[in-house]
MDTraj code that builds the backbone (N, CA, C; nanometers):
import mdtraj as md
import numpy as np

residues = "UNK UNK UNK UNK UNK UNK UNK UNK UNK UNK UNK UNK UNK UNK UNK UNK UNK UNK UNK UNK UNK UNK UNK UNK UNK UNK UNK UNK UNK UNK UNK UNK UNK UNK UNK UNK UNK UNK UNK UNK UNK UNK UNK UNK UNK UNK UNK UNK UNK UNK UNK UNK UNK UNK UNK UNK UNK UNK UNK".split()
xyz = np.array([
    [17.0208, 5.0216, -7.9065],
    [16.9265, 4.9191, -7.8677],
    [16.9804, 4.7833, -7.9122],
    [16.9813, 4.6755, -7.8524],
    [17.0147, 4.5569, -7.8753],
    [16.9762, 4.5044, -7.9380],
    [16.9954, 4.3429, -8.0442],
    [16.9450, 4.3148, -8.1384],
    [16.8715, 4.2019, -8.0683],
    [16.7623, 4.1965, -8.1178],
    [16.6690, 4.0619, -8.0088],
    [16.6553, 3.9062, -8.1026],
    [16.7254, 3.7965, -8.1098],
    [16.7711, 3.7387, -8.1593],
    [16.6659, 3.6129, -8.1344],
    [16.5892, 3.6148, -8.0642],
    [16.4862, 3.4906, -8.0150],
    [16.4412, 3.4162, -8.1365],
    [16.3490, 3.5260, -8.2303],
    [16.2674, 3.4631, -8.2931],
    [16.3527, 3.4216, -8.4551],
    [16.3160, 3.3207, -8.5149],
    [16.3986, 3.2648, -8.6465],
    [16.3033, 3.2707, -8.7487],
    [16.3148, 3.3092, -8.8673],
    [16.1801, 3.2927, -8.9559],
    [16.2168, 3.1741, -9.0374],
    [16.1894, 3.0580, -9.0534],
    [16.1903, 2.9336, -9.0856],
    [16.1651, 2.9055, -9.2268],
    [16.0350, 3.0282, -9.2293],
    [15.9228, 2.9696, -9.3852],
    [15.8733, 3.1220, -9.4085],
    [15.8932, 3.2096, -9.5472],
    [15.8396, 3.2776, -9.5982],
    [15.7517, 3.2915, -9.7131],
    [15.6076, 3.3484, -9.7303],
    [15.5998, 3.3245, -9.8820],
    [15.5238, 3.4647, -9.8627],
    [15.5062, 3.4935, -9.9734],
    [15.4514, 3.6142, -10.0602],
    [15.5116, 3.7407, -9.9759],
    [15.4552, 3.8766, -10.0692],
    [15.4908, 4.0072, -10.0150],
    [15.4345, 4.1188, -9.9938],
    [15.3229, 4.0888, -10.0704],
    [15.2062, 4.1864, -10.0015],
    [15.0767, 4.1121, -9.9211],
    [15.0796, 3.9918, -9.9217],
    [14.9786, 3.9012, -9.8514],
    [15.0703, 3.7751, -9.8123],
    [15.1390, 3.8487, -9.6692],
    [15.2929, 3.7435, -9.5870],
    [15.1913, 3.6242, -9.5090],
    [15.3130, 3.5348, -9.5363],
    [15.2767, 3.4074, -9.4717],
    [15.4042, 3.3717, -9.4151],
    [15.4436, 3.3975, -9.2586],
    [15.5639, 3.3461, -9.1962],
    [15.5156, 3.2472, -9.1294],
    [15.6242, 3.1434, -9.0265],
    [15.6352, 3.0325, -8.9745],
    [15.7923, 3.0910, -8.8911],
    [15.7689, 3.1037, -8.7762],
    [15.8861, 3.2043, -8.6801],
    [15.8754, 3.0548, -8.5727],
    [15.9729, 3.0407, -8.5286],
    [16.0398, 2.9520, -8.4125],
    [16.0835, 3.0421, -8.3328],
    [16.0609, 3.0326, -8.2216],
    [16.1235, 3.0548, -8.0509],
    [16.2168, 2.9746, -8.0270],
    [16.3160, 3.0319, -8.0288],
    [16.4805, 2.9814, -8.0005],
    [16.5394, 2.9298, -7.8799],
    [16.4210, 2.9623, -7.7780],
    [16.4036, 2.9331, -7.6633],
    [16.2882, 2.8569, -7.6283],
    [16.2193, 2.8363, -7.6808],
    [16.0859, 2.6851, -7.6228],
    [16.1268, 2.6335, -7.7780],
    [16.1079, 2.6630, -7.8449],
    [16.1195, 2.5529, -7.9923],
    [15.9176, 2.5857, -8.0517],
    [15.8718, 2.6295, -7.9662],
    [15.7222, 2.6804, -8.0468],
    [15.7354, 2.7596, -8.1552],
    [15.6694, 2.7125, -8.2707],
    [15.5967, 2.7347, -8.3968],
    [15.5103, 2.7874, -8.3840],
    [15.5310, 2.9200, -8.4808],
    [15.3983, 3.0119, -8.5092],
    [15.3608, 3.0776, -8.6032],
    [15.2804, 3.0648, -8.6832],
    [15.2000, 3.1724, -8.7982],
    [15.2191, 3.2659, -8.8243],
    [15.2453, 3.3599, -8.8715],
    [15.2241, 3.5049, -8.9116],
    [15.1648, 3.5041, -8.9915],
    [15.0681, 3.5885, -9.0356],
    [15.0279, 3.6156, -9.1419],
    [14.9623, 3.8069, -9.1670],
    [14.9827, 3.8364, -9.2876],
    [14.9238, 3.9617, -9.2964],
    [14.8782, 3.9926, -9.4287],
    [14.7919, 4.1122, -9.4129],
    [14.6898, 4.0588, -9.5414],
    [14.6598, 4.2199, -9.4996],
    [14.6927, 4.3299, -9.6065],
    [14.7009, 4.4321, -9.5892],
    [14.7306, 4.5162, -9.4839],
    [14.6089, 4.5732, -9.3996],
    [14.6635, 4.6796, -9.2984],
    [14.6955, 4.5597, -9.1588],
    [14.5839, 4.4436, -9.1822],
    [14.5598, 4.3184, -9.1067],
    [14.6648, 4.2262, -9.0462],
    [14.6940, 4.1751, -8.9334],
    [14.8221, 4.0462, -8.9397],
    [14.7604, 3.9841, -8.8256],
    [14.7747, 3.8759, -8.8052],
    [14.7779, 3.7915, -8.6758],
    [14.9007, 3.6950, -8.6707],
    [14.9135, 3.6164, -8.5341],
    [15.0016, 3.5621, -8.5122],
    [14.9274, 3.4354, -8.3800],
    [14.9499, 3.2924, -8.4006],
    [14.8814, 3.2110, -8.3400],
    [15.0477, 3.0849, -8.3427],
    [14.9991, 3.0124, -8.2804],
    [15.0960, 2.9009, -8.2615],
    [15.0567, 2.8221, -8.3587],
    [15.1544, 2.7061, -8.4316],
    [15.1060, 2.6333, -8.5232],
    [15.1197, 2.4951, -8.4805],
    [14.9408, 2.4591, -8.5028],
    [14.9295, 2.3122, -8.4736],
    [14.9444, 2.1972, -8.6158],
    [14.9207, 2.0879, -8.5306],
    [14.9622, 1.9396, -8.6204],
    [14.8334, 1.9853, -8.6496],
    [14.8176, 1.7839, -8.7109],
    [14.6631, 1.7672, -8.7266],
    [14.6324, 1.6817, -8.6674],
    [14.6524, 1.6426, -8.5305],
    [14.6003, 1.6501, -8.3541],
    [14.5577, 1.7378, -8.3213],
    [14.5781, 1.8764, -8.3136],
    [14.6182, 2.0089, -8.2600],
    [14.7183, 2.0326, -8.1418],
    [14.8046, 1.9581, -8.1496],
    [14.9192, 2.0039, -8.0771],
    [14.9850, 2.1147, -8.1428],
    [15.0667, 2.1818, -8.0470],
    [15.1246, 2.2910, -8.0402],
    [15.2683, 2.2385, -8.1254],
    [15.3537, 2.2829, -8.2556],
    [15.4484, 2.1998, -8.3120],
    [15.5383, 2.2833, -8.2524],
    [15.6515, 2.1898, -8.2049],
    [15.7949, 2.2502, -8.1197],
    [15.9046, 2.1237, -8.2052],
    [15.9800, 2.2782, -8.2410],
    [16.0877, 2.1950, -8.3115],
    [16.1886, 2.1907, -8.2114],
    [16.3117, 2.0989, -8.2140],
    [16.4176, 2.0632, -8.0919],
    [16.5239, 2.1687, -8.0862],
    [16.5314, 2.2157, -7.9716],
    [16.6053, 2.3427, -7.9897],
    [16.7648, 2.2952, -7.8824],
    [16.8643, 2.3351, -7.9950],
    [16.9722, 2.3275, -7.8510],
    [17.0247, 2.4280, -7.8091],
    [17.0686, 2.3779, -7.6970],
    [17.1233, 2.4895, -7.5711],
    [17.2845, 2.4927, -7.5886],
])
top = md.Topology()
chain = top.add_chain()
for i, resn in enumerate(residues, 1):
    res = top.add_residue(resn, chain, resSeq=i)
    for name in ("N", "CA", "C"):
        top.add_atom(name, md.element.get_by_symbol(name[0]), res)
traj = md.Trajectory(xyz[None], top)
């Protein structure tokens, strides 16, 4: 199986209650992870506008 290389993890903290920040290598969108026992979600991460934060990605 191929290795899927898209996503970058930017920002990690803790290890039994994760807090990531993953970039798309391909749009430059910012996004959340988070997990909190059996629990996780994942949302895009806004400013404080609520824009969607896209870091500059090159080609």
């Amino acid at each position: 199986m191929a290795k899927n290389n898209r996503f970058e993890t930017v920002y990690s903290q803790g290890t039994i209650d994760v807090v990531k920040v993953l970039v798309d290598k391909e749009t430059g969108v910012n996004y959340v992870f988070t997990k909190e026992g059996y629990a996780g979600g994942l949302t895009p991460l806004l400013d404080e506008n609520g824009n969607v934060v896209i870091t500059k990605v090159e080609k």
